[in-house]
PDB file with SEQRES, HELIX, SHEET and CRYST1 records, atoms N, CA, C and O in Angstrom:
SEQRES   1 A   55  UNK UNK UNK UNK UNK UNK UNK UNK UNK UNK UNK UNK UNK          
SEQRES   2 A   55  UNK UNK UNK UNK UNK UNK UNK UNK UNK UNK UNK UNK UNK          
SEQRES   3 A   55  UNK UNK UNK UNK UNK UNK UNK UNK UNK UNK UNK UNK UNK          
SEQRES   4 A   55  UNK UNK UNK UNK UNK UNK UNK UNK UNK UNK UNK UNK UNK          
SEQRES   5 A   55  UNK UNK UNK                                                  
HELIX    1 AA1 UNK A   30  UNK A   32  5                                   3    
HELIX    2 AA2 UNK A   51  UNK A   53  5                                   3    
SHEET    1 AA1 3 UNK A  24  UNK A  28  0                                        
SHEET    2 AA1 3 UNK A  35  UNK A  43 -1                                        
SHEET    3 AA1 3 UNK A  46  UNK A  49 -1                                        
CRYST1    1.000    1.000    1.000  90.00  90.00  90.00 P 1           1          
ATOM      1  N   UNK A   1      17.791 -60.361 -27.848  1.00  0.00           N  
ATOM      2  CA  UNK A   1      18.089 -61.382 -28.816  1.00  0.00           C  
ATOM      3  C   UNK A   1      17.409 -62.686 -28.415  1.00  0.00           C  
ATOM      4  O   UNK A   1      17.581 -63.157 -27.291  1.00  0.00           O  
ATOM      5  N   UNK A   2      16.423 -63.434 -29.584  1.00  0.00           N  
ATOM      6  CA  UNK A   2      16.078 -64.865 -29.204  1.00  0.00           C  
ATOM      7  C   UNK A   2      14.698 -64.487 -28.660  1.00  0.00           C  
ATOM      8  O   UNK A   2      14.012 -65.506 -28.730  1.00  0.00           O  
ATOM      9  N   UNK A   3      13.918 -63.380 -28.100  1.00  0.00           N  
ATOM     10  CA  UNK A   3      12.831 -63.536 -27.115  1.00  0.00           C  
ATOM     11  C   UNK A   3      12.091 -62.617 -28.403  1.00  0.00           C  
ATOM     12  O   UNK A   3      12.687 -61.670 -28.918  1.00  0.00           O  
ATOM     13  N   UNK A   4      10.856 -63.002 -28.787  1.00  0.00           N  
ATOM     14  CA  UNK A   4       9.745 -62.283 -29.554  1.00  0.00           C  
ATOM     15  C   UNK A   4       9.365 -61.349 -28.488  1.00  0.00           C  
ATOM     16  O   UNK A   4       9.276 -61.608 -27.288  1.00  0.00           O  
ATOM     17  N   UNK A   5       9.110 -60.005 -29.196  1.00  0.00           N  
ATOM     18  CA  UNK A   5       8.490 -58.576 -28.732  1.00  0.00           C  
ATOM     19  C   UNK A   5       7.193 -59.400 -28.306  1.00  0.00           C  
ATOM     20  O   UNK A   5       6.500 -60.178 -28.962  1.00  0.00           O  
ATOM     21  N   UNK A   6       7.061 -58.775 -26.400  1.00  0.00           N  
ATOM     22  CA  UNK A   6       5.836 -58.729 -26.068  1.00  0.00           C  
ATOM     23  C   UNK A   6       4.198 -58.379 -26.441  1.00  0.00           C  
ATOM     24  O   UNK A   6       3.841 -57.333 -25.899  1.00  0.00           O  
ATOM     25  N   UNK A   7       3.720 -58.679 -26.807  1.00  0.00           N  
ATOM     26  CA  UNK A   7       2.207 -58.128 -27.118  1.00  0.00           C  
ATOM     27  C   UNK A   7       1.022 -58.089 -26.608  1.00  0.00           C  
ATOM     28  O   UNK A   7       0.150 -58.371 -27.430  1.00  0.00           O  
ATOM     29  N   UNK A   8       0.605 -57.816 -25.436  1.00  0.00           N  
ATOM     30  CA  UNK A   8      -0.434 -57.858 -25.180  1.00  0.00           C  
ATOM     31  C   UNK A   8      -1.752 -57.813 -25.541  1.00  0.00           C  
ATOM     32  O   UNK A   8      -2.613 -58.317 -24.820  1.00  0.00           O  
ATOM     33  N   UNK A   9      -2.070 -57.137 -26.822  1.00  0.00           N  
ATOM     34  CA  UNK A   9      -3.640 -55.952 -26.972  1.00  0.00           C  
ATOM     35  C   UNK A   9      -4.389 -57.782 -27.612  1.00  0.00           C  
ATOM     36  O   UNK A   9      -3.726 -58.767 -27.939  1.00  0.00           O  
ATOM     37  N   UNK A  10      -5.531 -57.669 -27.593  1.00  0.00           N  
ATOM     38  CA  UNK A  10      -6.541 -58.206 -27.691  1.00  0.00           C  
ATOM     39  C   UNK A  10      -6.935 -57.764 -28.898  1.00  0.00           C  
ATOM     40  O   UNK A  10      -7.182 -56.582 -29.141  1.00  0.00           O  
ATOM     41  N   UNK A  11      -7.028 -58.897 -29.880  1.00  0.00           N  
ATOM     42  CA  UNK A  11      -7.518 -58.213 -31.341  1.00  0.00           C  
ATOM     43  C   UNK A  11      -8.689 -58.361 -31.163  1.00  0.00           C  
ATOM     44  O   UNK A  11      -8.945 -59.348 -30.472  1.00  0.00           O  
ATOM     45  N   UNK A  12      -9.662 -57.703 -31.549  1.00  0.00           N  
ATOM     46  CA  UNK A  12     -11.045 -57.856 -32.127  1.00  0.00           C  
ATOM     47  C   UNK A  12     -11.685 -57.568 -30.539  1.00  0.00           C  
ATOM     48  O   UNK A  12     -12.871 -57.288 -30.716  1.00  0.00           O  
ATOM     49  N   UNK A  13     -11.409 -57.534 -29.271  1.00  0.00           N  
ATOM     50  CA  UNK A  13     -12.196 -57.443 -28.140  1.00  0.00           C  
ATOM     51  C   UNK A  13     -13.254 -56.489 -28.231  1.00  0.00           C  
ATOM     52  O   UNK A  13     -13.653 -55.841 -29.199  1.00  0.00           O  
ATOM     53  N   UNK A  14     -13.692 -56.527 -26.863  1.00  0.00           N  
ATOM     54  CA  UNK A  14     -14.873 -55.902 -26.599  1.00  0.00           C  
ATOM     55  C   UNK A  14     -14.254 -55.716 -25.225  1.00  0.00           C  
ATOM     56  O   UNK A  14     -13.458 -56.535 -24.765  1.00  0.00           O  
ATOM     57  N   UNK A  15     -14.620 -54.675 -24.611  1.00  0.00           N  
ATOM     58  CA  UNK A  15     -14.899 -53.788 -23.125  1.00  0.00           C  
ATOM     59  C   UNK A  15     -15.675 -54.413 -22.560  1.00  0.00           C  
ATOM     60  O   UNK A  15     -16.587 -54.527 -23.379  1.00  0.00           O  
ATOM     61  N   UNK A  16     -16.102 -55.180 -21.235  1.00  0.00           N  
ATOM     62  CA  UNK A  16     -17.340 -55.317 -20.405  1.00  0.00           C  
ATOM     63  C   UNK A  16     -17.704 -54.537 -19.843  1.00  0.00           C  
ATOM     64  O   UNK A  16     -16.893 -53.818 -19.259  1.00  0.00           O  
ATOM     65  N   UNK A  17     -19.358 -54.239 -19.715  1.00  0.00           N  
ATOM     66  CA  UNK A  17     -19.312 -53.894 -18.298  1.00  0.00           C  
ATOM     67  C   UNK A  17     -19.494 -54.419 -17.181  1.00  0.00           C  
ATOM     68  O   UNK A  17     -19.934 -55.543 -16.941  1.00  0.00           O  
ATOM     69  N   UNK A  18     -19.120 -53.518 -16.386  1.00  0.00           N  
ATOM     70  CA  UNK A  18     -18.992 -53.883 -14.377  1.00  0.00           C  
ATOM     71  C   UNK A  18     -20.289 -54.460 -14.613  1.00  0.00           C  
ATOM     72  O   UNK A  18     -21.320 -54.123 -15.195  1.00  0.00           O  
ATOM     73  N   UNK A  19     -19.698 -55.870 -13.678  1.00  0.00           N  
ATOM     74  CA  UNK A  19     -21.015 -56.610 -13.261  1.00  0.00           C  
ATOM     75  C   UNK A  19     -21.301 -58.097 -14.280  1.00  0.00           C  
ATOM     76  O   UNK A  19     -21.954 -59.047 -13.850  1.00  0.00           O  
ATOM     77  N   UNK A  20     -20.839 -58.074 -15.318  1.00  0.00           N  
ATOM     78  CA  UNK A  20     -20.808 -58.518 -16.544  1.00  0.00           C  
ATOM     79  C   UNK A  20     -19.952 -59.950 -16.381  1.00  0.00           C  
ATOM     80  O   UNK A  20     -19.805 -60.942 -17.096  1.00  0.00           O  
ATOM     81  N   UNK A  21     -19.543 -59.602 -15.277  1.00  0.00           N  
ATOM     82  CA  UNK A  21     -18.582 -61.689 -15.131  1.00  0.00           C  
ATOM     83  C   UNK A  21     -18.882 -61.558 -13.531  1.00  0.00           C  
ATOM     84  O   UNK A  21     -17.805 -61.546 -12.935  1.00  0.00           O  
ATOM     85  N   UNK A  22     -19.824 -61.472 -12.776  1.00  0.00           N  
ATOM     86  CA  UNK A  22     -19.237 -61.291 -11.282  1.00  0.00           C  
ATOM     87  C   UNK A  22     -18.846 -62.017 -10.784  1.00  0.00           C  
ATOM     88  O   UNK A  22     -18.754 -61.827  -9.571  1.00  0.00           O  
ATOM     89  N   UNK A  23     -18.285 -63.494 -11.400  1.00  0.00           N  
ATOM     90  CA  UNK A  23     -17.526 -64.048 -10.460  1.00  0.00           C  
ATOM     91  C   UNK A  23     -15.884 -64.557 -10.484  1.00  0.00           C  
ATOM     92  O   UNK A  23     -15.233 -65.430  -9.911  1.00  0.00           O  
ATOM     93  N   UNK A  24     -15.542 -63.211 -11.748  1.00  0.00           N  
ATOM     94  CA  UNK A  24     -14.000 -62.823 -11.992  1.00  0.00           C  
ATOM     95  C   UNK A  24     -13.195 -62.203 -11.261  1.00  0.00           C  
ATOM     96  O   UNK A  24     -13.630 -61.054 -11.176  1.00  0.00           O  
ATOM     97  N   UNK A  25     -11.694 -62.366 -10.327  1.00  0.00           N  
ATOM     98  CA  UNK A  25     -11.879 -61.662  -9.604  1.00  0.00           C  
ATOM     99  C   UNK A  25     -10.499 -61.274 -10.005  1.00  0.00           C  
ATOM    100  O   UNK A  25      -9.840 -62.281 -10.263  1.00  0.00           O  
ATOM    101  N   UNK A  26      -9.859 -60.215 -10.142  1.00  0.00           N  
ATOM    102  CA  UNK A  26      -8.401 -59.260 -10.341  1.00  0.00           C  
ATOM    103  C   UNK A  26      -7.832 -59.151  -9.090  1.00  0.00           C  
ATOM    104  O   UNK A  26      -8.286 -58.360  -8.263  1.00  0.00           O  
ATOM    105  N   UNK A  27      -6.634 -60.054  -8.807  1.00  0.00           N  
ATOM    106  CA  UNK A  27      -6.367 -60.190  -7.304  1.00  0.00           C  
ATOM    107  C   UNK A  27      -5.053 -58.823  -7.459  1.00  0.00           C  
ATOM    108  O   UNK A  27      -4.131 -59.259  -8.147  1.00  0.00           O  
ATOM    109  N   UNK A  28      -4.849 -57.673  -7.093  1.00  0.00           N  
ATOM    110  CA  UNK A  28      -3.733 -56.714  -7.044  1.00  0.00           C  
ATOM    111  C   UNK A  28      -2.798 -56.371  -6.163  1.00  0.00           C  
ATOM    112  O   UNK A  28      -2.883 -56.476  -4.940  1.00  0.00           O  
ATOM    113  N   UNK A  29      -2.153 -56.075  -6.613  1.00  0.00           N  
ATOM    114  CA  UNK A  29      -0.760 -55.121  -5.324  1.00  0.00           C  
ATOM    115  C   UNK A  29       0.040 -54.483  -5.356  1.00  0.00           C  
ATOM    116  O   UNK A  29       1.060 -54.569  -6.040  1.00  0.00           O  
ATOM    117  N   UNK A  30      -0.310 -53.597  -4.509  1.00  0.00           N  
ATOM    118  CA  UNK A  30       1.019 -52.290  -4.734  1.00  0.00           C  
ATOM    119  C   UNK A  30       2.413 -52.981  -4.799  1.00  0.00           C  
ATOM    120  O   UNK A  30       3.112 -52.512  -5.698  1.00  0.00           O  
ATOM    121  N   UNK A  31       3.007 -53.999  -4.058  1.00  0.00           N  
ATOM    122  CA  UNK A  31       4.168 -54.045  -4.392  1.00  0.00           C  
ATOM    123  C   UNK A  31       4.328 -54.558  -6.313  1.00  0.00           C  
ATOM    124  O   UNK A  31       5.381 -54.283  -6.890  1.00  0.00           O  
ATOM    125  N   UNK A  32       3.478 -55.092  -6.880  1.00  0.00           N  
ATOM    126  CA  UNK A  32       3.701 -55.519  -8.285  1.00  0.00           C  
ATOM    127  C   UNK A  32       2.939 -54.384  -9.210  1.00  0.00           C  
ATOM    128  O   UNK A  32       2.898 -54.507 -10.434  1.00  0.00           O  
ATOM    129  N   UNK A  33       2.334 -53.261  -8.517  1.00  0.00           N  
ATOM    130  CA  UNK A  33       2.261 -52.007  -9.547  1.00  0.00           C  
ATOM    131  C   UNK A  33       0.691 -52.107  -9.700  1.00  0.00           C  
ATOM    132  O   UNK A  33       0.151 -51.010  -9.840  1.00  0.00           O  
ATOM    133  N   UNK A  34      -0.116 -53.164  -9.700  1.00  0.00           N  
ATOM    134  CA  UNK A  34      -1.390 -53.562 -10.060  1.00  0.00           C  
ATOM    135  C   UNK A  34      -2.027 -54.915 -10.179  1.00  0.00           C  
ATOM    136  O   UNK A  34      -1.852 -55.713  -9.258  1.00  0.00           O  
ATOM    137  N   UNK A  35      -2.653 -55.209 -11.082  1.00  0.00           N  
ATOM    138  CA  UNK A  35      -3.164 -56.711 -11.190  1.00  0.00           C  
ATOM    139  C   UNK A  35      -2.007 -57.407 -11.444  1.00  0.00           C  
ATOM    140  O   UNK A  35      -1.113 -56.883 -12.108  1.00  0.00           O  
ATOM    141  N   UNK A  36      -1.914 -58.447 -11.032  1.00  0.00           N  
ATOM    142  CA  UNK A  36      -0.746 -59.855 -11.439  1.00  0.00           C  
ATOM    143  C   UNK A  36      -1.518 -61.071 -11.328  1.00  0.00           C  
ATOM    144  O   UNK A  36      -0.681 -61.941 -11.571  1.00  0.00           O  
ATOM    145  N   UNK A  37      -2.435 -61.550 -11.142  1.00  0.00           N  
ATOM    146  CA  UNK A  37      -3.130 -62.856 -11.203  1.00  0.00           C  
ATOM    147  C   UNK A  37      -4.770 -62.293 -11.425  1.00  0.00           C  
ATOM    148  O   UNK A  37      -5.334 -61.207 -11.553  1.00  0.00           O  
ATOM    149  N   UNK A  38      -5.139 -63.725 -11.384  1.00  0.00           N  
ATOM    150  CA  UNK A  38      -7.190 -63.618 -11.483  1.00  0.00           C  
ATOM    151  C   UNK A  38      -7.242 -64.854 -10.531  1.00  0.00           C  
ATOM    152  O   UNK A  38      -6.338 -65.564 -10.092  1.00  0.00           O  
ATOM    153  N   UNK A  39      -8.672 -64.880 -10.345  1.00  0.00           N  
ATOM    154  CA  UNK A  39      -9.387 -65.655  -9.732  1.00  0.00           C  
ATOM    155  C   UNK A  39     -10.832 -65.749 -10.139  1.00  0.00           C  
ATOM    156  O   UNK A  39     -11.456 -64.989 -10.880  1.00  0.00           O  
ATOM    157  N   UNK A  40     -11.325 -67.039  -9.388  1.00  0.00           N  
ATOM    158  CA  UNK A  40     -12.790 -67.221  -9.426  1.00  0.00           C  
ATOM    159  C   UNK A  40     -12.999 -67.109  -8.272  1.00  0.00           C  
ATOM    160  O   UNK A  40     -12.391 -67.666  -7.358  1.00  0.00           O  
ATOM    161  N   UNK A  41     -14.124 -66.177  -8.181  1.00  0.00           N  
ATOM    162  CA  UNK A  41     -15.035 -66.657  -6.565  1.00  0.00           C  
ATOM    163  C   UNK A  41     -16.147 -67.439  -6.602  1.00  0.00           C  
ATOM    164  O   UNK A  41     -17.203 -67.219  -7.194  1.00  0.00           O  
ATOM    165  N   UNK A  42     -15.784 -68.519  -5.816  1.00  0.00           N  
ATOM    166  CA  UNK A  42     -16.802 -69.821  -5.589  1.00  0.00           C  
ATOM    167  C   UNK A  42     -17.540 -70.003  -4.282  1.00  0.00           C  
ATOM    168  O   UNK A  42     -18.239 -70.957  -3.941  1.00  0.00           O  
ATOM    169  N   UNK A  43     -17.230 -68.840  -3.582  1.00  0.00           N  
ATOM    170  CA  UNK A  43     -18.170 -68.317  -2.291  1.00  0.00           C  
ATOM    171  C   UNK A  43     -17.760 -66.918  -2.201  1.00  0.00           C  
ATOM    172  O   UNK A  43     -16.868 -66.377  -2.856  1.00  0.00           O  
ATOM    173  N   UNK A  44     -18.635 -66.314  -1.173  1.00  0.00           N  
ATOM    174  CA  UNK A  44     -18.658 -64.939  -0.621  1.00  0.00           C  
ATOM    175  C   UNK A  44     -17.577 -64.332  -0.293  1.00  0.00           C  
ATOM    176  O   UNK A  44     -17.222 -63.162  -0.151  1.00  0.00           O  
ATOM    177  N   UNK A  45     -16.845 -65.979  -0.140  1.00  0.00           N  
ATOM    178  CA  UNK A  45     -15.660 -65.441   0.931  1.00  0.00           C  
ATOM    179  C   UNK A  45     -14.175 -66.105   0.682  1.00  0.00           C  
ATOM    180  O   UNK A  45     -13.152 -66.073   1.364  1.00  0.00           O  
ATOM    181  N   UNK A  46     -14.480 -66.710  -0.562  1.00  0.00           N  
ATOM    182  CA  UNK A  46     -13.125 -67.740  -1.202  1.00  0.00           C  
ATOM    183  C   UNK A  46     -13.099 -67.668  -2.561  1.00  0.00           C  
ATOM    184  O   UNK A  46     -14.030 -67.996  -3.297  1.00  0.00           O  
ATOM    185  N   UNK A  47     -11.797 -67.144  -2.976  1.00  0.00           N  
ATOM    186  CA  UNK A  47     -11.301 -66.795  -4.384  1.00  0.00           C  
ATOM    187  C   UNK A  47     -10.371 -68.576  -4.738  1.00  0.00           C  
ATOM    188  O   UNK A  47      -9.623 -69.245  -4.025  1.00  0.00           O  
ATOM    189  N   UNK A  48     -10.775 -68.739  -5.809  1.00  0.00           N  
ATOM    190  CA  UNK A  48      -9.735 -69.774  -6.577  1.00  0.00           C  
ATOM    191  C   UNK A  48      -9.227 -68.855  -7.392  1.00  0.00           C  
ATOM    192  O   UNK A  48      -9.685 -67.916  -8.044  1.00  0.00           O  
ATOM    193  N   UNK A  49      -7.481 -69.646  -7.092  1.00  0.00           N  
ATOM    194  CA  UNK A  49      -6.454 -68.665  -8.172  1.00  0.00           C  
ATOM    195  C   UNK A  49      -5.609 -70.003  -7.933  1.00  0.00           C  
ATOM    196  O   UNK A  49      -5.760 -71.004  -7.233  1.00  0.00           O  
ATOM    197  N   UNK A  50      -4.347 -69.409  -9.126  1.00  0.00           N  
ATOM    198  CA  UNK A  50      -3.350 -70.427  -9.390  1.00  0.00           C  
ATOM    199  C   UNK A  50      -2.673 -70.424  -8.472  1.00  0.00           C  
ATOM    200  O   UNK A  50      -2.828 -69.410  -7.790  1.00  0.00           O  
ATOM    201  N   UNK A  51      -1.598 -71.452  -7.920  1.00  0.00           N  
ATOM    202  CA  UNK A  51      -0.639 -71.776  -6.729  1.00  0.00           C  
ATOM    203  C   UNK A  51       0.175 -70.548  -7.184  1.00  0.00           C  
ATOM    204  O   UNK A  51       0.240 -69.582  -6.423  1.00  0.00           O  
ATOM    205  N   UNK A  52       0.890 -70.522  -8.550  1.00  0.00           N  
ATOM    206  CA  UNK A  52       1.328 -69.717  -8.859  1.00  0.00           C  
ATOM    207  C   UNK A  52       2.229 -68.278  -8.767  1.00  0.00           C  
ATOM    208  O   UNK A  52       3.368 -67.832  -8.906  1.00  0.00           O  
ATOM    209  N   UNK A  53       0.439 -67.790  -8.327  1.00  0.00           N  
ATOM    210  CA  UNK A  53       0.191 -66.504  -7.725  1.00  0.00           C  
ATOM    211  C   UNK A  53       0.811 -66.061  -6.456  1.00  0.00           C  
ATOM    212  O   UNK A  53       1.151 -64.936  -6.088  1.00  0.00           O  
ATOM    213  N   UNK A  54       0.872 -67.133  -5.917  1.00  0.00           N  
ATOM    214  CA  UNK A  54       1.314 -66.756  -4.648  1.00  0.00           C  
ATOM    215  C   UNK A  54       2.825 -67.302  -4.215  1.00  0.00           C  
ATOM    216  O   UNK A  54       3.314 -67.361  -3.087  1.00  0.00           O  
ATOM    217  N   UNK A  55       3.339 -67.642  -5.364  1.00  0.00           N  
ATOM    218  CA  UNK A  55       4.916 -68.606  -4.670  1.00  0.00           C  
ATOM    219  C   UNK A  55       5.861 -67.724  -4.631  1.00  0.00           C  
ATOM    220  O   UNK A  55       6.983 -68.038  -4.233  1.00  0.00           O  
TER     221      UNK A  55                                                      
END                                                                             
């Protein structure tokens, strides 16, 4: 009661392919089942993501 049905799907999208954003990054984890945040990588070796993600 009060909360609108979830929806996820993407109207009108398109599929990428691999390689196609490389500097998107799907941060995952088994304890949350799979992806739960994104990031940018702005070096080789450092992802930007939201504080968020990690509180």
């Amino acid at each position: 009661c009060g909360q609108a049905p979830l929806n996820n799907k993407i109207v009108g999208g398109e599929d990428a392919t691999t390689g196609s954003w490389p500097w998107q990054v799907s941060i995952q984890s088994v304890k949350f089942g799979a992806h739960f945040c994104g990031g940018s990588l702005i070096t080789k070796d450092w992802v930007l993501s939201a504080a968020h993600c990690f509180q």
